[in-house]
KEDO-556011 format. One record per residue: x, y, z of N, C-alpha, C in turn; residue in one letter. Coordinates in steps of 0.05 Angstrom, whole numbers, padded with zeros to 5 digits, always signed. Example, Ala and Ser with C-alpha at 12.3 -4.5 7.8 and 13.67 -1.06 7.14 Angstrom:
KEDO-556011
+00264-00114+00156+00246-00090+00156+00264-00066+00156a/+00257-00045+00142+00273-00021+00143+00258+00001+00157s/
//
This chain:
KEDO-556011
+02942-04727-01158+02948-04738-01131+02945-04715-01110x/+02955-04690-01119+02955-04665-01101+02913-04663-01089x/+02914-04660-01111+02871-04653-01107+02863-04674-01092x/+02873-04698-01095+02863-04722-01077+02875-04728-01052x/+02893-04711-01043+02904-04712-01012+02882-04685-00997x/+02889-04661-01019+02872-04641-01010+02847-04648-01003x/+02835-04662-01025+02800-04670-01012+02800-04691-00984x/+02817-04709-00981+02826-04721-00959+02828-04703-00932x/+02849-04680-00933+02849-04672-00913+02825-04657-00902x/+02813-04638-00927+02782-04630-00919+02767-04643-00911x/+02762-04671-00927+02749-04683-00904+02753-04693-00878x/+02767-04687-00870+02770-04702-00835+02780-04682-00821x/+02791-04650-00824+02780-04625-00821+02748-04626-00817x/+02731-04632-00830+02698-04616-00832+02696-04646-00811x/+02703-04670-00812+02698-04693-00794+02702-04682-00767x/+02717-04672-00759+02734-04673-00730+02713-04643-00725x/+02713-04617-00743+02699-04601-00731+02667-04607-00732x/+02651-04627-00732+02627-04637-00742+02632-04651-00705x/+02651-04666-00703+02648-04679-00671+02648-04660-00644x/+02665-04632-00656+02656-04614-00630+02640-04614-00617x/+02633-04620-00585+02611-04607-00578+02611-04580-00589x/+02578-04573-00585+02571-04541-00593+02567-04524-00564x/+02578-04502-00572+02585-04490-00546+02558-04480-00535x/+02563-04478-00508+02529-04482-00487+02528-04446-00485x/+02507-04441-00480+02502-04419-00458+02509-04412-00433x/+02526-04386-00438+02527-04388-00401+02506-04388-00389x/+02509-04397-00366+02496-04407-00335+02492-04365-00326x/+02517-04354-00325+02508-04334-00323+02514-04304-00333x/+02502-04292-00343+02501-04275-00356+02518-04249-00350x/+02530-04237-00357+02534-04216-00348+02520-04197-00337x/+02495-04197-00350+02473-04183-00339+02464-04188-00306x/+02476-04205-00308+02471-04209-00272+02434-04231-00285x/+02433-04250-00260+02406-04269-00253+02370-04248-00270x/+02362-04270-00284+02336-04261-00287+02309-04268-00269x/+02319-04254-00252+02296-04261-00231+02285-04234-00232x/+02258-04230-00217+02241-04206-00226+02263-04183-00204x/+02260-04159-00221+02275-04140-00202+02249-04125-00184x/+02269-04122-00152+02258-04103-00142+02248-04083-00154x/+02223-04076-00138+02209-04046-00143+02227-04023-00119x/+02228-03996-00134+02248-03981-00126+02229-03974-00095x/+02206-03978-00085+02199-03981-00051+02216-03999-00040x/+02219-04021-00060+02241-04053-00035+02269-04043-00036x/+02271-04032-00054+02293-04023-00049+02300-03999-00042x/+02288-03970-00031+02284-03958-00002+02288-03970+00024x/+02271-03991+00022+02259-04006+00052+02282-04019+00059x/+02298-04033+00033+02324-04039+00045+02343-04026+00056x/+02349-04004+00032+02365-03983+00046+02363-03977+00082x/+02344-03972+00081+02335-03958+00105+02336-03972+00126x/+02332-03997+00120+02340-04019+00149+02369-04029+00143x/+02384-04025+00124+02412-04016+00129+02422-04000+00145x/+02416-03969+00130+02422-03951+00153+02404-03953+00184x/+02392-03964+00183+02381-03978+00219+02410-03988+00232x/+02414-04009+00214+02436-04020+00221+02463-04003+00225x/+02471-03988+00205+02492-03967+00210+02494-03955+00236x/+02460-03942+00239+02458-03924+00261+02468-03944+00288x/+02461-03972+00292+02459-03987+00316+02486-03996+00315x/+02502-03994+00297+02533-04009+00300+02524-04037+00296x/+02517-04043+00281+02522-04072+00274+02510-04074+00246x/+02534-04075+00224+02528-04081+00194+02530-04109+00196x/+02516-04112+00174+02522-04147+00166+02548-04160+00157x/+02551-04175+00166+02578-04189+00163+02570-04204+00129x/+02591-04193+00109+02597-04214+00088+02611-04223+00079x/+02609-04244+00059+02637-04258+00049+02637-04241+00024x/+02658-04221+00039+02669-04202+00008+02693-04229-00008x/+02696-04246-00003+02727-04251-00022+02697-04259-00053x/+02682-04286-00041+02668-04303-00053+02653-04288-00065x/+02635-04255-00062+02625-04250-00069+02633-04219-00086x/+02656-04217-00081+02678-04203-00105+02676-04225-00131x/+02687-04244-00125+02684-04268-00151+02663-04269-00165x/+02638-04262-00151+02616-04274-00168+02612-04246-00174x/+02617-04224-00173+02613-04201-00192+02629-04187-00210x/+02654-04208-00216+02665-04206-00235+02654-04201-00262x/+02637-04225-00263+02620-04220-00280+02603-04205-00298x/+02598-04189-00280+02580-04178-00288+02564-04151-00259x/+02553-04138-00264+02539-04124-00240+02512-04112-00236x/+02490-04108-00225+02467-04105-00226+02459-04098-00194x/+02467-04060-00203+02463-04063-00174+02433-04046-00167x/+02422-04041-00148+02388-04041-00141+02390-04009-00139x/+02410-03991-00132+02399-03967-00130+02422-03941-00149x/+02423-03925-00144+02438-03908-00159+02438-03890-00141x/+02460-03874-00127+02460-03847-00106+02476-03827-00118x/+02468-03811-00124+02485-03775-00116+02486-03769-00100x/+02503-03778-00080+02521-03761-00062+02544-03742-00064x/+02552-03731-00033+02565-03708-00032+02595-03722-00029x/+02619-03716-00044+02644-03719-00036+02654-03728-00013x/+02635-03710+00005+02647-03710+00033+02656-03730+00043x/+02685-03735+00062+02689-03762+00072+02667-03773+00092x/+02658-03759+00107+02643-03773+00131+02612-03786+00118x/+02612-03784+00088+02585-03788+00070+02591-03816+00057x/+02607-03834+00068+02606-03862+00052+02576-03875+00045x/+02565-03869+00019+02537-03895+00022+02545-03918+00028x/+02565-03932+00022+02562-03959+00025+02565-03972+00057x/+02573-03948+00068+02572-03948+00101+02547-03945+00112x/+02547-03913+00099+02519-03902+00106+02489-03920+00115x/+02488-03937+00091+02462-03959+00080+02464-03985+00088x/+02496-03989+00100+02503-04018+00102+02504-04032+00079x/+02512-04027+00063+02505-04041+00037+02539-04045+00026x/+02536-04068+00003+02565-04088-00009+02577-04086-00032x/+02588-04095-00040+02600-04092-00065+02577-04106-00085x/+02575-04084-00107+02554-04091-00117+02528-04083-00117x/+02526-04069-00102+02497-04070-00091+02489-04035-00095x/+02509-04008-00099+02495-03988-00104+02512-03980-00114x/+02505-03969-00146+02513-03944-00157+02519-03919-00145x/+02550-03915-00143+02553-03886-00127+02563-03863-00154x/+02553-03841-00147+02565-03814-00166+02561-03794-00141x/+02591-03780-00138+02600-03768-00116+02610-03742-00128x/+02601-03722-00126+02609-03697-00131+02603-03683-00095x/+02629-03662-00103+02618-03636-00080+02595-03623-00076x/+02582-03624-00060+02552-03607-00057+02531-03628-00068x/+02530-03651-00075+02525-03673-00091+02506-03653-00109x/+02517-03640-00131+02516-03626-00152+02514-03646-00180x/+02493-03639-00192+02494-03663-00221+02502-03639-00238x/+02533-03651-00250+02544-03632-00278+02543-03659-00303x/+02544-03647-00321+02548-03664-00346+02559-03691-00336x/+02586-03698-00328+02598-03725-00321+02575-03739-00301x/+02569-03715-00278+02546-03740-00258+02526-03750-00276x/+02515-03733-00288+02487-03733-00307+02489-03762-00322x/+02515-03758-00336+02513-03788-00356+02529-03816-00338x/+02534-03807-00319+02541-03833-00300+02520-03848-00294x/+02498-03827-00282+02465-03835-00268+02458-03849-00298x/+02453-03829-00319+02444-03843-00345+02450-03867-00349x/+02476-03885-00348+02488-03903-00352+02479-03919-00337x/+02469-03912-00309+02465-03943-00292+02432-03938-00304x/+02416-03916-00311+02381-03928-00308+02384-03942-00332x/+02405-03931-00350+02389-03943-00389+02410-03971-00383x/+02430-03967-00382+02445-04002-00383+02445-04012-00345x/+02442-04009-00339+02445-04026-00304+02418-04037-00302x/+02397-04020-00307+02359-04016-00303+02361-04014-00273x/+02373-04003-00255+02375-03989-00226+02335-03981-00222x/+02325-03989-00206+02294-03969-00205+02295-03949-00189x/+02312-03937-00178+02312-03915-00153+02337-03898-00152x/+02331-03871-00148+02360-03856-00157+02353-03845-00134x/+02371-03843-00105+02377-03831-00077+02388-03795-00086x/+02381-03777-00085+02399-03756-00091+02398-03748-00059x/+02427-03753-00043+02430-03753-00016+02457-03722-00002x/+02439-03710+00009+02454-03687+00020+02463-03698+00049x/+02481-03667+00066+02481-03680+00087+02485-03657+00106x/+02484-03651+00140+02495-03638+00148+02512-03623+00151x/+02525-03599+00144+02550-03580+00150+02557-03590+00123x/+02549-03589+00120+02566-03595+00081+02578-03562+00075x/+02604-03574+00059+02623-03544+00050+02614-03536+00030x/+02610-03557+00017+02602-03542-00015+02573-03517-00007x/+02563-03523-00001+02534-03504+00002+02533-03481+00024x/+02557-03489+00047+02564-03469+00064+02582-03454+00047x/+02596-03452+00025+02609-03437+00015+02597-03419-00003x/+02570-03433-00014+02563-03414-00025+02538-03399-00013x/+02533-03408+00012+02511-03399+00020+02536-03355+00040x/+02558-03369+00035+02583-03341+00039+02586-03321+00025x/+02575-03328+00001+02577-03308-00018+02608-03295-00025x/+02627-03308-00011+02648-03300-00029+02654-03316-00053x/+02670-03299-00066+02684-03298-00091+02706-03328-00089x/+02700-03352-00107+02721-03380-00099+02741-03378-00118x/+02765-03393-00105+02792-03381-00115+02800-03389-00137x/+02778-03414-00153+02782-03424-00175+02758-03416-00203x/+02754-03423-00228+02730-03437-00238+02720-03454-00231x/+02737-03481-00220+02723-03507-00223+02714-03498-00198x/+02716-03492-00174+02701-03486-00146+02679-03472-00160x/+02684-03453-00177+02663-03420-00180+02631-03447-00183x/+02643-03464-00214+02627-03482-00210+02605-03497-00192x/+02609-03505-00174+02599-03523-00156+02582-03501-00149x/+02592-03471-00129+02577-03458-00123+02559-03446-00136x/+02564-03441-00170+02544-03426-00183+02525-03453-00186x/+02522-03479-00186+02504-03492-00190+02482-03502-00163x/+02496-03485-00136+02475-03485-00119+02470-03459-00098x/+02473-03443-00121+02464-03416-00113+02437-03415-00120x/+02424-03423-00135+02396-03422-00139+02372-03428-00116x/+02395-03460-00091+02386-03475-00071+02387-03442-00042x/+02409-03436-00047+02412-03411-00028+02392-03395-00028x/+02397-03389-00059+02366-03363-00060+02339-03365-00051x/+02331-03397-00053+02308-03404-00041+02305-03406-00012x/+02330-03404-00002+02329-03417+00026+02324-03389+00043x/+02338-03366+00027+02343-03343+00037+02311-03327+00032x/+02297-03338+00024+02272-03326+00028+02251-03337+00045x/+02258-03350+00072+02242-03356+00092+02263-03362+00116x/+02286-03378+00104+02316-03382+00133+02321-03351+00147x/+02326-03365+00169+02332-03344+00194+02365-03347+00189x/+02382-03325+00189+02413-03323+00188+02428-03344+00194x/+02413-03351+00226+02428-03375+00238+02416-03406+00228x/+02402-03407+00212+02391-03426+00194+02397-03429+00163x/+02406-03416+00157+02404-03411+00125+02428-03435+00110x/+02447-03439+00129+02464-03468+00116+02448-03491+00114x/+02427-03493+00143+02413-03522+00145+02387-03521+00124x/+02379-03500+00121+02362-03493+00096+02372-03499+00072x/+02389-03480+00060+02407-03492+00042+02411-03521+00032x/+02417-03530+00048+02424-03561+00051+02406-03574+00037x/+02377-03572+00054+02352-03584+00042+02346-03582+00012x/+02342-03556+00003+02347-03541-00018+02363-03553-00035x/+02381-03553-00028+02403-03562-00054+02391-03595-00064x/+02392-03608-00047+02382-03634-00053+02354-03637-00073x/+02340-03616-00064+02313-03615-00081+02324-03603-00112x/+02349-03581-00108+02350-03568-00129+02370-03597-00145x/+02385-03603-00132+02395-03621-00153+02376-03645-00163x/+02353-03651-00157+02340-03680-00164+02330-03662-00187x/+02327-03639-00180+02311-03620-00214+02327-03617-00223x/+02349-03609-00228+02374-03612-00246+02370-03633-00264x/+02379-03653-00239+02377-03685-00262+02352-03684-00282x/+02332-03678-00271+02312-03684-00289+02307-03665-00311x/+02317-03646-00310+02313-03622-00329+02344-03632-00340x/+02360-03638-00338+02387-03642-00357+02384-03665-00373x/+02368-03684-00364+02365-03714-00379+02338-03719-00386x/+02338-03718-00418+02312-03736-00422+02319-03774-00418x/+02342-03787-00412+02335-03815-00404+02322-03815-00382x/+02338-03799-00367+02328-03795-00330+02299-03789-00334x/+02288-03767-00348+02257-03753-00341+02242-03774-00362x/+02250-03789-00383+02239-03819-00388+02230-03842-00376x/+02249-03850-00359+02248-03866-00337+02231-03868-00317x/+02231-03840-00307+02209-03835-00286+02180-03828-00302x/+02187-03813-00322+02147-03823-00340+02145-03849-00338x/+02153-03861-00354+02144-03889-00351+02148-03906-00329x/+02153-03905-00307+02151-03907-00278+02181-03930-00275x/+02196-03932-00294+02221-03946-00289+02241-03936-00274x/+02236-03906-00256+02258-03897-00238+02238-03886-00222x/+02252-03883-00189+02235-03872-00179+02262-03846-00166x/+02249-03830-00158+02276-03810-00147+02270-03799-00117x/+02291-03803-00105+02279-03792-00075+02294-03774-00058x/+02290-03759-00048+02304-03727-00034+02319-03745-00006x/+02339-03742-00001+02350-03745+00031+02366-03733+00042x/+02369-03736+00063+02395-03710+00082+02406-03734+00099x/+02427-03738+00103+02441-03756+00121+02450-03737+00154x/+02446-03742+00166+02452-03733+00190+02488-03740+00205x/+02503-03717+00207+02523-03729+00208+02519-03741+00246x/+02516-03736+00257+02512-03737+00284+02499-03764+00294x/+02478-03770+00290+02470-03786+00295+02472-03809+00271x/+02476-03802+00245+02487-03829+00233+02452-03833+00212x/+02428-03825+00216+02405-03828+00210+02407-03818+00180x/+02396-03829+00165+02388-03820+00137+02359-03810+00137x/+02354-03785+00132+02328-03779+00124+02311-03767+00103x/+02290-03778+00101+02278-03779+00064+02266-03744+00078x/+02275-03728+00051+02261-03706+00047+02226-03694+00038x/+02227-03708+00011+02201-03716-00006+02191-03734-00001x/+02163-03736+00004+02140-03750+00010+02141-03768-00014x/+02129-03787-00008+02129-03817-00032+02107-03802-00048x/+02112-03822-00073+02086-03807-00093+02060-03811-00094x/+02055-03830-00071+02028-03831-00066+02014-03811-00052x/+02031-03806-00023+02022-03780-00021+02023-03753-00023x/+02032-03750-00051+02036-03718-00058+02015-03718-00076x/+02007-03684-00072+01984-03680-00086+01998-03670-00114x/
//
């Protein structure tokens, strides 16, 4: 009697799980929409008529509540920036741009050490970001401090400055005294996009096979203007 209740109950167990619907696919992915991604030019071109917008005082108005919700989900955002710490250096101000929409990694001097290095790594190999901004800026401390040549009161400071003392040295072989910070500046930004690429084979992968593009800028604190350093790769020889 026992075996014959048992086979009873198994069957209408395997009955009832046999009537489940079967569970669907999400609608949407974590991965964020499969629609073709920007090429890392559209997404310059955007940037840049963002910061248009920054510069003129008028960002775009959005619905952050509705559009916090829908990136719960998941996130896929179009660019990746190394910027400088500095407060007056917000990208998401800077570019006019939303939640969602740019990978930030913020060090002092926007310096790539090991942690920035595998942050950037993390959005090209899992985000697929096509454009990495490495963005300097005006009067920046980090590079005025070491463009001083004193002795900093820490390691972790000694840091920052020993990683753009190399940007100084270059600068100091054509800058005029009263130039050599705004030189600097430029410098560092070039020196750190070679950093990245000399510290990372994903990063110096990416851009072989043309899945990242990388671009030099200096933000202007004064007038609010973002400006590209390096010439696009079309026209460099």
């Amino acid at each position: 009697m026992r075996i014959l209740c048992l086979s009873v109950v198994l069957a209408l167990a395997a009955f009832g799980f046999a009537q489940q619907p079967q569970a669907q696919p999400s609608p949407h992915p974590s991965h964020g929409p499969t629609h073709a991604a920007p090429s890392a030019d559209e997404v310059w071109n955007k940037l840049m008529a963002g910061n248009a917008r920054f510069v003129a005082g008028k960002p775009q108005a959005r619905a952050l509540v509705s559009l916090r919700q829908k990136l719960a989900s998941g996130q896929s955002p179009r660019a990746i920036i190394l910027a400088c710490s500095d407060s007056r250096v917000g990208p998401e101000l800077v570019f006019d741009q939303s939640l969602g929409d740019i990978f930030v990694v913020r060090t002092a001097g926007n310096v790539a050490d090991a942690v920035a290095l595998g942050s950037i790594e993390y959005a090209v190999d899992h985000l697929h970001s096509p454009l990495l901004v490495v963005l300097g800026h005006q009067k920046c401390g980090a590079v005025s401090a070491a463009c001083s040549g004193e002795k900093m009161p820490s390691p972790n400071l000694d840091a920052i400055v020993v990683k753009i003392n190399p940007a100084v040295t270059q600068a100091k072989t054509y800058a005029k005294a009263d130039d050599l910070v705004e030189s600097a500046i430029k410098e560092n930004v070039r020196q750190s996009a070679k950093d990245v690429l000399a510290n990372s084979q994903i990063i110096r992968d990416a851009v072989k096979s043309g899945k990242l593009s990388v671009i030099e800028a200096e933000y202007e604190l004064d007038s609010g203007q973002v400006v590209r350093l390096n010439a696009p790769a079309s026209t460099q020889n």
